[in-house]
C-alpha distance (Angstrom), angle and dihedral (degrees) to the residues before:
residue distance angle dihedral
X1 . . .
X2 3.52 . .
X3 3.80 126.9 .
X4 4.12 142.6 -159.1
X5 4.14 90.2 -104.9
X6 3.78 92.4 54.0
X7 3.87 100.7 35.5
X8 3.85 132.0 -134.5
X9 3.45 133.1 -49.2
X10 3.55 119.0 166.3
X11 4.15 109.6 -159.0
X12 3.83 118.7 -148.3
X13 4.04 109.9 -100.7
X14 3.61 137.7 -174.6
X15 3.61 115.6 -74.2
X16 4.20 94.6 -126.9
X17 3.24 91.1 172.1
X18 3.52 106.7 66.0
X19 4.18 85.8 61.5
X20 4.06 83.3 44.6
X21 3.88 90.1 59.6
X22 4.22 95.6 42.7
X23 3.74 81.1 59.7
X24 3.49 100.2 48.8
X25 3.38 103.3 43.6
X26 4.10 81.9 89.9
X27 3.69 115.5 10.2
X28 3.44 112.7 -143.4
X29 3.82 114.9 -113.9
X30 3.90 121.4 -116.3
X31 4.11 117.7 -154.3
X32 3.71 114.3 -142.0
X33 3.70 110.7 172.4
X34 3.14 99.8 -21.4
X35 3.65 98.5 -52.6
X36 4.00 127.4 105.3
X37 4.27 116.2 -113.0
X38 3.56 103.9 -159.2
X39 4.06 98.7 -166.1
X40 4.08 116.2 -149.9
X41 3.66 126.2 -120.9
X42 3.58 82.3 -95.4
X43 3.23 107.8 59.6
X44 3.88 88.0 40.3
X45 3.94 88.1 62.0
X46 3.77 91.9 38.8
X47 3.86 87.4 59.6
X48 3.47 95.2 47.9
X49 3.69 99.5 56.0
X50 3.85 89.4 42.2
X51 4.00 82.3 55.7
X52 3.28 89.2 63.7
X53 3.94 104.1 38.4
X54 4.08 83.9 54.4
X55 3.69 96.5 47.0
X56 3.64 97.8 53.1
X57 3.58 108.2 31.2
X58 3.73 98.9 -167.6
X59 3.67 144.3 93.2
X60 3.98 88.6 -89.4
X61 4.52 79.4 61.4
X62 4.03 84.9 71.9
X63 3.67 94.4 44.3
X64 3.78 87.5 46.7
X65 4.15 90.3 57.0
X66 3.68 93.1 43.5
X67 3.95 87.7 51.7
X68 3.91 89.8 49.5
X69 3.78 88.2 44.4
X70 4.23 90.2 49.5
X71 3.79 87.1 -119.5
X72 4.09 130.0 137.3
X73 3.42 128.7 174.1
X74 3.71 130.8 -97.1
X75 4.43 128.5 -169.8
X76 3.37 130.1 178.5
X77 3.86 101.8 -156.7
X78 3.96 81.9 -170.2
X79 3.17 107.0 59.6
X80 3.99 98.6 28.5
X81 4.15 105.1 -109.9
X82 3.93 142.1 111.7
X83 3.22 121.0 -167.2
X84 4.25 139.7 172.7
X85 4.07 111.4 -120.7
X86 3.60 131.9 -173.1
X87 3.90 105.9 -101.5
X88 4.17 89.5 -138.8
X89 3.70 99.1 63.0
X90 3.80 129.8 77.2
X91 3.96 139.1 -127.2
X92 4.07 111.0 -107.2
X93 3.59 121.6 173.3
X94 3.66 116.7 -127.0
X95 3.71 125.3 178.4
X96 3.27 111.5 -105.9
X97 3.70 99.2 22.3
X98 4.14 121.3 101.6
X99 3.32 84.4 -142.9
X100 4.29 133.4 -25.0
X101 3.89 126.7 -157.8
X102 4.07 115.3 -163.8
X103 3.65 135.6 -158.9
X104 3.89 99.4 -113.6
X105 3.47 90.8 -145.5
X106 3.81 95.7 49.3
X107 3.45 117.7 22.3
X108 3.87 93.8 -161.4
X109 4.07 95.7 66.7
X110 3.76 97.6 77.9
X111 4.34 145.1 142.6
X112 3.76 117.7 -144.7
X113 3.49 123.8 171.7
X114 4.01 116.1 -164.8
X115 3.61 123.2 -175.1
X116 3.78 129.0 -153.5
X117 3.87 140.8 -179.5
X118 3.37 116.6 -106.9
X119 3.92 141.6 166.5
X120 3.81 95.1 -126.5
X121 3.91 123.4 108.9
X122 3.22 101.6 -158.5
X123 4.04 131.3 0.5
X124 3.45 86.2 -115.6
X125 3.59 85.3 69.2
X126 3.42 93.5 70.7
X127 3.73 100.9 42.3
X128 3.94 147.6 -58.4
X129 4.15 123.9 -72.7
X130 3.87 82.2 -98.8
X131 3.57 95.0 60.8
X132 3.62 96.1 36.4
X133 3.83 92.4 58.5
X134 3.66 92.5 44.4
X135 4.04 84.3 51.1
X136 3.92 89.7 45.1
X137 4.02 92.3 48.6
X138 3.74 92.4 50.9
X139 3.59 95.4 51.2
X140 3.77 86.1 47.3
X141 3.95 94.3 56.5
X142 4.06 96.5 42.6
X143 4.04 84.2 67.1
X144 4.02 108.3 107.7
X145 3.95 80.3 -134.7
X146 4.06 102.6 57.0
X147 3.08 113.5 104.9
X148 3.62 109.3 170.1
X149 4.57 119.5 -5.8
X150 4.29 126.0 -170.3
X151 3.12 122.4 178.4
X152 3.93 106.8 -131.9
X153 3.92 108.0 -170.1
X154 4.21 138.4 -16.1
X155 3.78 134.0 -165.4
X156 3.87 149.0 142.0
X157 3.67 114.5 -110.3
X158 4.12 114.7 -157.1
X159 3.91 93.9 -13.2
X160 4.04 87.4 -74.7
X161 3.63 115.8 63.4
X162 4.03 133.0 68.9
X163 3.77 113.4 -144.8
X164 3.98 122.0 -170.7
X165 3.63 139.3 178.6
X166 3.88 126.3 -169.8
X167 3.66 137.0 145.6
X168 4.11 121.6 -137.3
X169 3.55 133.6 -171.5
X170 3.57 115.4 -143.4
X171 4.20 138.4 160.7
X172 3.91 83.8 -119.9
X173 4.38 101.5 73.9
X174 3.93 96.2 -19.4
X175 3.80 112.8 -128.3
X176 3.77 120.1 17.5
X177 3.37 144.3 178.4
X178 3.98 115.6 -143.5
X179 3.48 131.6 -168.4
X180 3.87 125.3 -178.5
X181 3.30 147.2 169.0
X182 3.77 143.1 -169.1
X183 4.13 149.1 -175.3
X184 3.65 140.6 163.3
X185 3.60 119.6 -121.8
X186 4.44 134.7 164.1
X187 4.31 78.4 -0.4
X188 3.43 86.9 -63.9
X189 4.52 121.7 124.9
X190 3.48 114.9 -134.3
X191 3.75 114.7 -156.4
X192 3.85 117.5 -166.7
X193 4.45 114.0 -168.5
X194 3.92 129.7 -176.8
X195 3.13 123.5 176.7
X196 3.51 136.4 -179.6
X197 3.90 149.0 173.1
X198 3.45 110.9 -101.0
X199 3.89 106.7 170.6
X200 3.58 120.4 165.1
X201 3.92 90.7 -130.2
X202 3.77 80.0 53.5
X203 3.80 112.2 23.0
X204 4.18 118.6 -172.6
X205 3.28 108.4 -84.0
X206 4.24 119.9 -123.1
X207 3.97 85.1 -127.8
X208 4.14 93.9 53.8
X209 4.30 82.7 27.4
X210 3.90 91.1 62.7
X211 3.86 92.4 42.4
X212 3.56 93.1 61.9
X213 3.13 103.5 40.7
X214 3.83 85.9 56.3
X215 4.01 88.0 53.9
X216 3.74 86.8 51.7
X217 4.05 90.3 50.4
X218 3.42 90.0 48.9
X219 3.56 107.4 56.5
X220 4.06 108.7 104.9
X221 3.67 131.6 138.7
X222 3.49 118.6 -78.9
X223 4.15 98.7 -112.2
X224 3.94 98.2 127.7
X225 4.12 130.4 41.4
X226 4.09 107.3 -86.7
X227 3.50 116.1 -132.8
């Protein structure tokens, strides 16, 4: 675990996914009734973390799959927040931002997390995940630079947390993929954003896809020890 008051460290791990790709190259092919499955990459990868998760039933399972995924945790017993991060990219400070991690080979694929005060109890206090993402679209397409916003997917995770998924099209990065998330906790806003190329030339890719979606699953506040 490694947290804001300590710094980061980011320990050498197994590279799975150079095994992952040997056995994709040509998924095997599965008879059932007589016909041929031919399972994706995804599926492929989703098995092999679930492998893992099932062997080793235990709290070292999760740290396992977040290994796999190139993921280690990050709190900030400040501010209130854990989060997952990709172990390749770097901490930058940005004004503005509580705190912002960057790919280091793209600086435009990035999670920030910025926290504000606010008067607001809950987030439910403010509205449902519909009217949120209706909210969070508008404020997308009133930027100079939007060019085209959908919203992808909404939901409430555990009764407390907002999660969204769009894509936008801007003059700033072209075609992105965003995921966020937010909650209110201590009368403070929490405000979780991913984003992500997603070029047609160069779509997201299910590997990178299921890593951030595990980020955005993963960001909670920071009320119990992370492990």
């Amino acid at each position: 675990m490694i947290s804001a008051s300590s710094g980061l460290c980011f320990p050498q791990s197994p590279i799975f996914f150079n095994r992952l790709t040997t056995l994709t190259q040509q998924p095997p092919s599965i008879s059932v009734s007589n016909q041929q499955f031919q399972p994706t990459r995804r599926e492929l990868f989703n098995f092999s973390i679930f492998t893992i998760i099932i062997n080793a039933p235990s709290k070292c399972s999760w740290a396992q799959a977040e290994e796999l995924l190139h993921l280690q945790r990050y709190t900030d017993t400040n501010q209130g927040f854990t989060l997952l991060i990709p172990t390749s990219w770097i901490k930058v400070e940005k004004a503005g931002a509580t705190v912002l991690f960057e790919d280091p080979n793209k600086g435009g694929n990035n999670v920030g997390v910025v926290v504000t005060p606010v008067r607001l109890t809950t987030l439910r206090d403010f509205g449902d995940p519909q009217f949120v993402s209706n909210k969070l679209i508008q404020a997308e397409k009133r930027k100079e630079s939007t060019k085209d916003v959908e919203i992808v997917s909404f939901k409430e995770r555990g009764g407390e947390i907002y999660e969204f998924e769009y894509k936008i099209d801007s003059t700033r990065g072209g075609i992105k993929r965003i995921f966020s998330a937010a909650f209110v906790a201590s009368k403070k806003l929490y405000l979780l954003n991913i984003a992500h190329s997603d070029n047609p030339q160069q779509p997201i890719t299910d590997q990178t896809r299921m890593m951030l979606e595990q980020v955005l699953h993963s960001f909670a506040p920071a009320t119990t020890p992370q492990i």
